[in-house]
N, C-alpha and C positions, 0 to 999 in steps of 0.2 A: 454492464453499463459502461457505456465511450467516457473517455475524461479526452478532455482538450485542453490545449494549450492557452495561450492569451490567443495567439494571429489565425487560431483556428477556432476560435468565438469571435472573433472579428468578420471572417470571412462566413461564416452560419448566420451572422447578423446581415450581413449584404446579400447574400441568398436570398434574405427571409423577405426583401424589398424588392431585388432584383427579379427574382425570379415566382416568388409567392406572392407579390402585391402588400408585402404587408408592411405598415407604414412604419418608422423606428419610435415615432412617438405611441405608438397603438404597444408595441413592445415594452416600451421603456414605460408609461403606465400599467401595465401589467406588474412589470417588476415593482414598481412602487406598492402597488395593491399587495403585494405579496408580503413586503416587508412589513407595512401598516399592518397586515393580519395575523403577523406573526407576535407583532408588538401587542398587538391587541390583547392578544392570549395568556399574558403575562399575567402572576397573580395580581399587581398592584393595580391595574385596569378592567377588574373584572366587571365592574361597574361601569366603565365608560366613562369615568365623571372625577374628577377632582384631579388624574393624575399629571403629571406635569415631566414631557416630552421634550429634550435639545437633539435636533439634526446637524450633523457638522459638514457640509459639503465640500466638495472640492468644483469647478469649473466645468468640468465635463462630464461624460454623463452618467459617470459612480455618481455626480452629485445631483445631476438629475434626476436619478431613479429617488434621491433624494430630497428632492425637493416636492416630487410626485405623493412618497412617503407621508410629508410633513402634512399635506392638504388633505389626506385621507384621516388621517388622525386629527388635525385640527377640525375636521367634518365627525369626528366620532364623539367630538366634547371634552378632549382633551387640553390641556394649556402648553402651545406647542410652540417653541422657540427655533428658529433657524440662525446659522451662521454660514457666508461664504467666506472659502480660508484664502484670503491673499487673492483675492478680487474684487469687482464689484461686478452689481448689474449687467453693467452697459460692455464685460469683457464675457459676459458668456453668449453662446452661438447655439445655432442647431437643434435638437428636441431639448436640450439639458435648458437653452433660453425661454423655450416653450413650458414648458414644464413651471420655471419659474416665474412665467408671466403668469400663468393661470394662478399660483399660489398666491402669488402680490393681489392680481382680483379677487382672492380669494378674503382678504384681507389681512392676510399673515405679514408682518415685514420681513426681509432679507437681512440682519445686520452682517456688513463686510468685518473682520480681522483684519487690520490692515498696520496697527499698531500695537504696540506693548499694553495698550492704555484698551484698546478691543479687546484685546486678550484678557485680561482683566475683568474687564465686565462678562466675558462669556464664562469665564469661573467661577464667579458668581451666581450667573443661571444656574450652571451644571452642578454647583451645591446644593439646587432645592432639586433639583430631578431626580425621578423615580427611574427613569431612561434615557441610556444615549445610543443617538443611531451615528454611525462612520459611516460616512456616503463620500470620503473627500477625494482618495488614490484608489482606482480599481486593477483590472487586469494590467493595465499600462505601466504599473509602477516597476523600476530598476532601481536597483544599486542603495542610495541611500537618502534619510529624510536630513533635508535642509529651511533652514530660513523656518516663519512661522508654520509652517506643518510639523515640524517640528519638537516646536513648543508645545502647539495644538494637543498633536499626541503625548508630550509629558504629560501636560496637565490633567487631562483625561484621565492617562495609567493611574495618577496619584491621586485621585478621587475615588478608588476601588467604587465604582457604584457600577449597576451592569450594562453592560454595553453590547449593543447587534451591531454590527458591521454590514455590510452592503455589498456581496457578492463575493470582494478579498479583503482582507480587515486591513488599513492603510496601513503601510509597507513589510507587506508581504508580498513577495514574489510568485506571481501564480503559474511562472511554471514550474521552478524548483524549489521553491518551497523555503530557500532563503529569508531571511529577515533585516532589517534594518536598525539601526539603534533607535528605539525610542517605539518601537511597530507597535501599533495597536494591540490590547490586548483583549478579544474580545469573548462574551461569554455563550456566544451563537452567532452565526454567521449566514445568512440565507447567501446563497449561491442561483445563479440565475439558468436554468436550460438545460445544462451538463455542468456535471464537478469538473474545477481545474484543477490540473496534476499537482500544482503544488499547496494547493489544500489541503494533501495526502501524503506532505512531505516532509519532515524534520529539516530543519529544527519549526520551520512556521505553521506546522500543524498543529503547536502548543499554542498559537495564538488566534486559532478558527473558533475554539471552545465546538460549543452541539452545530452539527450541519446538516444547514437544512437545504434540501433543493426546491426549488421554485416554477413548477411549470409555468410559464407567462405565453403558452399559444403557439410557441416553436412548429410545425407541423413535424410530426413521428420520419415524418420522410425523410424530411431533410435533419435530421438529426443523424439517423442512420443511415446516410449516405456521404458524413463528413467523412474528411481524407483522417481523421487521428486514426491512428493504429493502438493506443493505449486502452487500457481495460478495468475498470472495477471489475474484483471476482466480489457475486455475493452469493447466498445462499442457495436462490435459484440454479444460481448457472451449476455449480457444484452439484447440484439434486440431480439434474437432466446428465452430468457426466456421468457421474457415479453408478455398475453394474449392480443390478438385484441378483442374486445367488438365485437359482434354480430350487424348487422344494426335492427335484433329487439328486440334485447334486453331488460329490463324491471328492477324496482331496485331489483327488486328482484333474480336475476340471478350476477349484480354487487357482491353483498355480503351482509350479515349481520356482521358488527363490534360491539361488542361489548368491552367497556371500560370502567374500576376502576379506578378512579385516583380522588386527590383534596382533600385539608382540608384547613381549615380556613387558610387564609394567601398564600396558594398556590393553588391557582385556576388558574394561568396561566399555569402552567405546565398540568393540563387537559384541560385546552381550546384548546392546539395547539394540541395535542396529536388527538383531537376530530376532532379541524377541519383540519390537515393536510390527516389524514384516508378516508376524504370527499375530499380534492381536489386531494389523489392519489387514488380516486375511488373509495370507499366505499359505497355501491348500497345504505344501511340503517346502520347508526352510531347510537346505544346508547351509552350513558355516563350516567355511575352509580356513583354519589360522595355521599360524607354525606350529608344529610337534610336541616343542617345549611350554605351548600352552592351551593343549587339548587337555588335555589334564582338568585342568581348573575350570575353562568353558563346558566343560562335559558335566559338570559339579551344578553349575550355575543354571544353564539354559536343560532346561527338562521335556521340550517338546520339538529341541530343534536338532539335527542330524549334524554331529560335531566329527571333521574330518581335519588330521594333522597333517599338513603339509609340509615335505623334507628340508634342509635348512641348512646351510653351511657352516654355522655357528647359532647359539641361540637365538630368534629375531630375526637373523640374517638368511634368507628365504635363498635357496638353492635350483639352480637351474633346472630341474627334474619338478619345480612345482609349475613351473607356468603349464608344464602339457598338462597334468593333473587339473589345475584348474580350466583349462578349456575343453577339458574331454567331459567335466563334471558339468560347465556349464554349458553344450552344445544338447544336453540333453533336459534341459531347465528351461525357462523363460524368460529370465533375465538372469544378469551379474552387477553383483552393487561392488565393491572393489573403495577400498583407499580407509573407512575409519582406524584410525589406531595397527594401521600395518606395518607403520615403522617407513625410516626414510635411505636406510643405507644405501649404498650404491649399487648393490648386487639386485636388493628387494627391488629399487627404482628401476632397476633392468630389465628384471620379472615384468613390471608392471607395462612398462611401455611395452614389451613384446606383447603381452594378452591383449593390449587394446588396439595393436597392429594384427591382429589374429583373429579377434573377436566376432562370433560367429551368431549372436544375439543381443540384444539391447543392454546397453552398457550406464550405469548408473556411478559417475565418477565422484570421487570424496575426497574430502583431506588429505590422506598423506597420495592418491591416488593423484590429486591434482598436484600437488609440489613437484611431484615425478615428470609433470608434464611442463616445469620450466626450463624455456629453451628450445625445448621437442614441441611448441606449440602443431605445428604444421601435420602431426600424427591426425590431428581430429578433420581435418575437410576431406581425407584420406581414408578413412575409417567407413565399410560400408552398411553399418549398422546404424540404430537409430540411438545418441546418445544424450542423456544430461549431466549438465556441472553443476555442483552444488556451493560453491564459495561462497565464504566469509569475506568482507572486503579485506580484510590482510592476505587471506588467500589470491584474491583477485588482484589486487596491488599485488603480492610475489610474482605472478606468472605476464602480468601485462606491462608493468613497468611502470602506472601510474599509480599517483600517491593517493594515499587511503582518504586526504578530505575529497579530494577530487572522486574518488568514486562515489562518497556519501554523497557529494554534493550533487552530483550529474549520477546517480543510478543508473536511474530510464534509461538514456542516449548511451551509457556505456554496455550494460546489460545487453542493447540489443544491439549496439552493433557490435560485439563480440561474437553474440549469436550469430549474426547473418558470416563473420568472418570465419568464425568454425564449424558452420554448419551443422550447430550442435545448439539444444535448448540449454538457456542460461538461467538456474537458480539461484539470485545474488543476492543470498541473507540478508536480513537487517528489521529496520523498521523505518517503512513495511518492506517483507521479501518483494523482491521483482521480479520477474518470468516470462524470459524475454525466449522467442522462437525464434529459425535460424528466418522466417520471411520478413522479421522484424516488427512482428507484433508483441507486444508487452501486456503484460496483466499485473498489476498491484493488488497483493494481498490484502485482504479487510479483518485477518480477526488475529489474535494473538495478547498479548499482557507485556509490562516489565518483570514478570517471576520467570517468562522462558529464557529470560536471561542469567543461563547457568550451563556447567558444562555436561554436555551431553546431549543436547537440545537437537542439534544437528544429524547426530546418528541416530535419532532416532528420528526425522524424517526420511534420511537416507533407506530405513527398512521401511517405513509407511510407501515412500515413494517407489522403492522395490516391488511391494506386494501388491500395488495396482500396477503398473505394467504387468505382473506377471499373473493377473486376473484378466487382460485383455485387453486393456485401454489402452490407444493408443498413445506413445511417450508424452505428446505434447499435452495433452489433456492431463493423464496420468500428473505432470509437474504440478498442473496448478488446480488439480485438486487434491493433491498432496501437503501441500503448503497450506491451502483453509484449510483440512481437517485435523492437521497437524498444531496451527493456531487455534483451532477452535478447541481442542485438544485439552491445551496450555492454558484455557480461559477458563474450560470446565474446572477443571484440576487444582487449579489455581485457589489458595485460601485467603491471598493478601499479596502484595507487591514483592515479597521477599519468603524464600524457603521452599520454593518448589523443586522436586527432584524432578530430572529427566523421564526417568522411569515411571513418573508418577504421569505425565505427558501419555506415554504407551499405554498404559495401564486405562485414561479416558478413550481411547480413539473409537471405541464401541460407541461409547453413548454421543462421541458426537458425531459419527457417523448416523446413528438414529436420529439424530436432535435435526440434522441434515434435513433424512429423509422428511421424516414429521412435520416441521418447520414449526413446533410448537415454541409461541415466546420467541421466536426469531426474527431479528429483523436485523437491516442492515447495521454491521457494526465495524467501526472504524477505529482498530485500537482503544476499546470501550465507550466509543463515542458514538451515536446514533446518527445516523443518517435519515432525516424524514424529508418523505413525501409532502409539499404544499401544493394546492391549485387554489 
């Protein structure tokens, strides 16, 4: 599913006139219908009758689809109050004026905010309301809330009563997802056509609550023919990547994985890496660590092929291993390389030559990316097909920018990293990003706060391993790695706190079934649903 921007929901709205005949006000009533339907469905209205409805607008046309909203519910039997925030009538323009003319004939009043003494009385209303809709700042809103919008919005927050918002909940930033002081906080959010990117982005995705999308009559064409490059991964798309095993298949057909990982002291980080690669299918797992800790991995991992590689000192990996590992992996189908390998300068040596060498699909990690600060230019160079898996402090180490700036701007960094390294970019977080070298993006949909523990990473690094080396090509392989990886971490998951890593590996079966199935699945957005309205 496309996510767009604000300017590229602007420019699908001028199409839809431009070139489809179809009018903004035929649009912007749809959205209203949409919202009214959603409000409808609420328990306190199941009746139609008695409940008691405030709209808060803003001038254009969030307050529009707003004021659209308020006529269809005041036509349901409801007791439905409107407010324009810091205008009047005679300042709004365009369908949003239309919109409001019909509700005035309708015989609803408009009350303007325009004083401290308005604001007042509208807090009042929204003390007897069952419902408040936020129709006031849409996709247009930057930076921060001033003057009576302001206010508007405290007062609101400080009411806890529930609240639907109108496409982006006022000030929140819909393309990154930024917030303002004071931003709505709302408990559902109908979104209009396509989700915007920063609906799907911390920190202002804590204030979208349930999202819901809103078909309003968009024609399919022109939806999928806008310029966004960004992507919902959901369930579907993951089904149709994902290979079906042959009923004779043999391991040798699953794949060869090969994996570098492990030094003294961090041998867990290649234990899961090894055996998550094995339970998302991985026909034959080697793990290549240092000598001094085949030992202990060979104790641990029971189904995976544990090879020492020679070492100049404990940890400290020796020139004679780099050919070892490309002679191991020229014969395999991928190389995952970097969890827990240690960072010395010998090992970093090692690493940079395998990935100046590398003679199959290169799957880069942790200490595997630190190696590559400075050495960036290795990767446009490299004639194989690769991904990076960073954490934004990884990403900040190797790029130079600072870690809010990557949270803040993911997407635009993500991918243009990618297109600069010519390498697919896996950039942790919530949610992971999955950016390709053409500069297309995918936003992951499913995961928890429990995968937030140590080891979470290694063990996508071996999920991610053992689809490339089942067939898939790398780019797909990334971002279906990351849903079943999250979805993983969702099954798994008992509660917000206490999930092991291993315990992630250990689901990737059943959510790869749950996948195929699709039983009980629907879109989910960091446990948040995503529904369908027409």
């Amino acid at each position: 599913m496309k996510l767009v921007a604000a300017a590229e929901m602007q420019n699908i709205d001028k199409l839809a006139s431009e070139n489809y005949g179809i009018p903004g006000i035929v649009l912007m009533d749809q959205a209203a219908k949409a919202v009214a339907d959603v409000a409808l469905r609420q328990e306190n209205f199941s009746d139609n009758s008695n409940g008691k409805i405030v709209v808060f607008c803003g001038k254009g046309n969030n307050g529009g689809d707003g004021f659209g909203a308020a006529r269809y519910l005041a036509n349901a039997g409801l007791q439905t109050a409107v407010f324009l925030v810091n205008a009047t009538f005679n300042d709004l323009q365009g369908d949003a004026a239309l919109e409001a003319d019909m509700l005035r004939k309708a015989g609803i009043p408009i009350n303007s905010i325009l004083t401290e003494e308005d604001l007042s009385f509208a807090e009042v209303k929204s003390l007897r309301a069952d419902l408040i809709i936020d129709a006031m700042l849409g996709t247009g809103f930057k930076g921060e809330l001033r003057g009576l919008y302001k206010s508007v919005c405290s007062m609101i927050n400080s009411l806890e009563k529930v609240v639907l918002a109108v496409d982006v909940p006022t000030g929140v930033d819909a393309d990154f997802g930024t917030r303002a002081e004071n931003a709505i906080w709302a408990d559902m959010t109908v979104t209009m056509a396509l989700p915007k990117t920063g609906l799907l982005l911390y920190p202002g995705k804590e204030n979208v609550g349930e999202l819901i999308l809103a078909d309003i009559g968009m024609p399919e064409k022109l939806l999928a023919s806008c310029d966004s490059k960004k992507y919902l991964v959901t369930a579907d798309d993951i089904a149709q990547m994902l290979p079906v095993r042959k009923p004779n298949a043999h391991k040798g057909d699953a794949g060869r994985v090969v994996i570098a990982a492990g030094s003294p002291g961090f041998t867990g980080a290649a234990a899961m890496s090894a055996f998550a690669a094995v339970k998302a299918g991985g026909g034959l797992v080697s793990l290549l660590t240092p000598l001094s800790c085949r030992d202990i991995l060979s104790t641990k991992l029971t189904e995976v092929m544990v090879h020492g590689l020679l070492e100049r000192m404990p940890g400290v990996l020796g020139g004679a291993a780099e050919g070892d590992i490309l002679q191991r992996t020229a014969k395999a189908d991928v190389l995952a390389i970097g969890p827990g390998l240690g960072t010395s300068e010998n090992t970093t040596q090692v690493v940079l030559n395998i990935l100046k060498n590398a003679t199959k699909p290169v799957v880069i990690d942790a200490d595997a990316i630190t190696a590559l600060k400075g050495n960036m230019n290795i990767l446009p160079k490299m004639q194989v097909a690769k991904v990076l898996t960073p954490h934004p402090g990884e990403m900040a180490r190797i790029t130079g920018i600072d870690i809010s700036v990557i949270d803040r701007e993911r997407v635009n960094v993500a991918a243009h990293y990618a297109k600069e390294w010519k390498a697919t970019v896996v950039l942790k977080g919530a949610p992971t990003v999955v950016a390709l070298p053409d500069g297309t993006t995918y936003l992951n949909s499913t995961g928890c706060p429990a995968m937030a523990t140590g080891g979470s990473g290694d063990v996508l690094t071996g999920v991610l391993a053992a689809l490339i080396a089942s067939g898939m090509p790398v780019e797909k392989a990334a971002v279906a790695a990351v849903y079943l990886h999250g979805l993983a971490g969702e099954i798994a998951s008992e509660g917000e706190i206490g999930l092991a890593a291993s315990d992630i590996a250990l689901a990737i079966p059943k959510a790869r079934k749950a996948i195929y199935e699709q039983e009980d699945l629907q879109f989910s957005i960091y446990n948040t649903s995503l529904k369908m309205v027409k």
